[in-house]
Structures are given as C-alpha cells and as structure tokens.
C-alpha positions, 0 to 999 in steps of 0.5 A: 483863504490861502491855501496851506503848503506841504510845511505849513500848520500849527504849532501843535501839529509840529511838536507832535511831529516831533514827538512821532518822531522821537518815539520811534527809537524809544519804542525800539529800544523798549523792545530791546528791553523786552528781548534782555530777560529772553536773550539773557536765558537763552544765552545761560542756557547755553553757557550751562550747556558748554559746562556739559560739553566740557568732557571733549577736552578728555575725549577730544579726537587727537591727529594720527602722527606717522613719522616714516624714513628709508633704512637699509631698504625698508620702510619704517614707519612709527605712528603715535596714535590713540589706540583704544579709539581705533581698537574700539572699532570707531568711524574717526573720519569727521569726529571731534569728540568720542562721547558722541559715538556707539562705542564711547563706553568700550573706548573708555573702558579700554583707557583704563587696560594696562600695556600688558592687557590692551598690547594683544588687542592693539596686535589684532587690530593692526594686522587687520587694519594693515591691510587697508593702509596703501603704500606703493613704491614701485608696487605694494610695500607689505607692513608688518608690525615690530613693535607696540609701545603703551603706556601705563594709563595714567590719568584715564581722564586724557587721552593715551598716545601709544606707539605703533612700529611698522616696517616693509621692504621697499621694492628695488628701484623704487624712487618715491611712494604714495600713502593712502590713508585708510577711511575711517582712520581720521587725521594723520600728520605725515613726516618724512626723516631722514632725508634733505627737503623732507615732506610733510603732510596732513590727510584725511581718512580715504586720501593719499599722498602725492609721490613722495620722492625718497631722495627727499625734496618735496618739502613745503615751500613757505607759502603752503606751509602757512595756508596748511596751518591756518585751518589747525590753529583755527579750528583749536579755537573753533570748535575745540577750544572752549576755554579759549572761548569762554576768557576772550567771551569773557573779556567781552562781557566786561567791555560795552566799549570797543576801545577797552575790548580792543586793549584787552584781546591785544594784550591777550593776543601779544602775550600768547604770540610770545608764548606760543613761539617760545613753546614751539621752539622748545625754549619754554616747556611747563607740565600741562597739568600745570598749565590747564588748571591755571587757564581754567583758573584765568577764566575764573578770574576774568569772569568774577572781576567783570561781575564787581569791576565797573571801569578798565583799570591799567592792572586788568590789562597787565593780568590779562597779559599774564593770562595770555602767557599761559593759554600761549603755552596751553596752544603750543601744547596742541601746535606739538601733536602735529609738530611743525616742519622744520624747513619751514618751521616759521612759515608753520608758525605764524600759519597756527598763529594767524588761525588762532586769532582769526578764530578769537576774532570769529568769537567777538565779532559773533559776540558783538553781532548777537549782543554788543551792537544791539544792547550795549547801550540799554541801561539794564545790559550789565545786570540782565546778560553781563553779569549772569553771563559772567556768573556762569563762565565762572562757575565753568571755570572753577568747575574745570579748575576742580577736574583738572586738579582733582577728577 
C-alpha cells in the first residue's frame, strides 16, 4: 500500500481544511460583533461625559499677558491676567480648569464683584505677590502697583482679564534684565516694546528668563518662533479643545472610508487656515459670541446629518468649508491671548497652525486606531456606534448652543 504524502487525502478532508480555514475570520469578526454593543456604551459614556466637562471652556485657565518697556529709566509692566483665580489664592502652575481646584466656589464668587468691590482685593494681593516676582537689571528692580484696571463682570460665565500696572526704577547702568516668574503663577507670555528686535517669551510658574538685552535684539529667530508655537495651538485641540473635537469626531463617524475622511478634514483644514490668517492679522474680527454659538451649532449639524445621511454629497463638503471658517475664527480668538511677535509674525503663525492639525490628526488617528480599523466593515458598525455617537455629539452641540446664547 502506498504511503500517502503531507498533501495527500480525501476530498472531504480537503473541503474541511478549507472550511477550518474560513472560519477563522468569520469567528473573528463574530467577536468583533460581540464587543459593538460594549464599545458603543463605553464610547456614550464618554461622550456623556465630555457634556459635563463642557463648563472648562467658562473656567479654562488663560496665559498671564506681561507687556513690559523702558521709559525714562523705569520699568513698566502691564500685565492682563485672570485676577480673581490669583486673588482666590489658586496653585495655576499645571491647572487647565478651576473647577478642578479647592478654591473653585470663591473664584466664582469673586467673578460675579464689581471693579469697585474686587480693586482692594486685587491691591492686597499684589503687594503680596510682588514680592515673589524677580526682576534683576544690575540688581533688584523693586515694583510697585500704579494702577488696576477691572472690568464690569459681565457674562460671569467667561473669564475676566483685568489689568495690572506695575512700574520700578531701573538701577543706572543697567543693559539687560532677568524676570523670574513666581511659582504658582502658571502661564505668562512676555513681550518686550518699545525697542528694535523685541523679545518675546513663554515661561512656566518657578522659570526665568535669559537676560534680557534692553537695547532690544534678542527677538526670536524664525525657526524658534515656529517650535515655540507648535506646543500652543496643539494643545488648543488637545486637551482644550473640545468642540474642536467633537466636529472633526464627528466628521469621522459619518465616514467608514478613509477617501471621504480625508476630503472632509481637508476642506476643514484649508477653510480654518484662511481664516485663522485673516483673524490673526487683524482683517477679519467677529464678536465671540457671535462666533461660539455658531461652532457649537456646526457640530450639531454634522452630528445629525451623519444620523440621516448614508453617502458623502458634493454639498456636505462645501458646508464642511464654511464650518471651517468659523472655528478658524474660534482659533484666532486664542492665537490673540498670547499674541504673536511681530518680527517674526508668520513663523508664529504657521507654528500655531501646524499644532492645530497635528492635534486634529492625534483625534482621527486615535478614532481610526480604537474603531475605524477594527469595525468599519461589520455591517452593524453605523447603527451600534455611528449613529449613538452622533446622537450624542448633537445633543452636546445644541447643549452648547443653548449655554452660550442663553446661560
């Protein structure tokens, strides 16, 4: 009898060899089913969440902005900063959102003072805190408050910038200064005036400068410039950007393609480029609360048109375009808290912009990594996370769209 090779048998043993082989990916993809209805929940859950966490854009922690210059041998210094966050006694140094802190119901509380009621507490702060600021120029340059500029409260719901006016004489002989910025003091943006070649800078609570020269000179050159402002228009989308993040999630969910993605965040993308130029340069300027109602409205759209919309119409993306316009406007709202420096204005500007997509990209490449990649093609992807994800955005987005025009 003949002995029978390695690819020798029956024609039935072969067709259950091919049968073995074909039930690995229909085990797999019944798997996948299985996870949907668990993914989907845990993914509304978070969704319903982010709806909570939707108050950081009223208590978001906003950079220190300390213009300074030379005059008839003083220093002066103005600095633009959240007064009742530091009067309120808060740790800034790593916060984004003063809710998450002890002191969140004085803070609040002391948003809702007039000029006239929160001015003595802003002095005896300063005088205070003065002491830790370090500014040396040949030796220690003493401040002293001259003035205090707040506000009437307004909408109570955004954060208030009030001014401090600082001035002290420079000792004789001085050609730079060092400013270190006290600990717990969080953000500041320093910009020098007055001078050619004007620094400009970004340091933490607890770091200083280098000297300063005050002949002027030691502006960025355009490389730096553009590293420096990567970081803050990235971290506008991660992780302070949340309407941000809900539209370009929500561009996601209507795609289970990568070709009508990528259509849809490019025209995104141009249309907020434009935009955020235009903003920046001072051509364009639209009331903010003009502006965040109608992003939170954008979102709203997108999220419903995913839930009734099956196929990528030419209009979607022109809509899509539009939208576009508008958050560019919403970023450079944010681009002017910190303000650009002019020698090297674009440099800055395209450092912001390039941050800002490379965040937008983090969002779908996680989106596609956690579900595109593994559920796009199961059948019941649209009607088990699709569309309860869209649901859910929307309900965010007309939840905003109500705060904002109302609360």
């Amino acid at each position: 009898m003949a002995q029978m090779g390695p690819l020798a048998g029956t024609q039935d043993d072969r067709d259950g060899q091919r049968a073995a082989s074909m039930e690995a990916p229909v085990r797999c993809l019944s798997h996948a089913g299985r996870r949907l209805p668990q993914l989907s929940r845990l993914l509304l859950v978070w969704l319903f969440w982010s709806l909570s966490y939707s108050s950081v854009f009223a208590h978001e922690v906003t950079p220190t902005i300390a213009d300074f210059e030379i005059a008839d041998g003083r220093l002066k210094m103005d600095l633009r900063l959240n007064a009742e966050a530091f009067v309120a006694g808060i740790d800034l140094d790593g916060v984004d959102d003063t809710d998450t802190v002890d002191q969140a119901r004085d803070y609040d509380d002391l948003r809702g003072l007039g000029p006239d009621e929160l001015k003595p507490m802003v002095q005896v702060f300063a005088e205070d805190w003065l002491q830790a600021l370090r500014i040396e120029a040949g030796g220690d340059i003493a401040l002293e408050v001259v003035g205090i500029v707040i506000p009437e409260p307004g909408d109570v719901s955004l954060p208030r910038s009030s001014i401090l006016q600082l001035s002290g004489e420079v000792p004789t002989g001085a050609r730079g200064l060092k400013i270190g910025w006290p600990k717990g003091s969080g953000g500041v943006v320093l910009r020098q005036n007055g001078v050619e070649g004007p620094y400009t800078g970004y340091l933490q609570g607890g770091e200083t400068t280098p000297t300063i020269p005050l002949s002027g000179g030691l502006a960025k050159t355009p490389s730096e410039a553009f590293v420096d402002y990567v970081p803050v228009g990235y971290t506008h989308i991660l992780p302070k950007g949340l309407d941000h993040i809900l539209f370009v999630l929500g561009l996601f969910f209507f795609s289970t393609r990568l070709r009508p993605l990528i259509w849809q965040i490019s025209a995104f993308t141009v249309a907020h480029t434009i935009t955020l130029a235009l903003g920046a340069l001072g051509l364009v300027q639209i009331n903010p609360a003009i502006v965040e109602p109608l992003i939170a409205g954008s979102i709203v759209f997108v999220a419903v048109e995913n839930i009734f919309a099956r196929k990528l119409h030419s209009w979607r993306t022109l809509v899509i375009f539009g939208f576009g316009l508008l958050h560019g406007l919403g970023f450079a709202s944010v681009l002017g808290e910190f303000g650009l420096p002019e020698a090297q204005f674009l440099p800055a500007l395209l450092g912001f912009n390039v941050g800002v997509e490379l965040g937008q990209l983090t969002v779908v490449g996680a989106a596609y990594g956690l579900l595109g990649f593994w559920f796009w093609r199961h059948p019941k992807y649209r009607g088990r996370v699709a569309i309860p994800a869209s649901f859910t955005i929307a309900l965010i987005g007309g939840y905003w769209c109500v705060e904002r025009l109302f609360l």
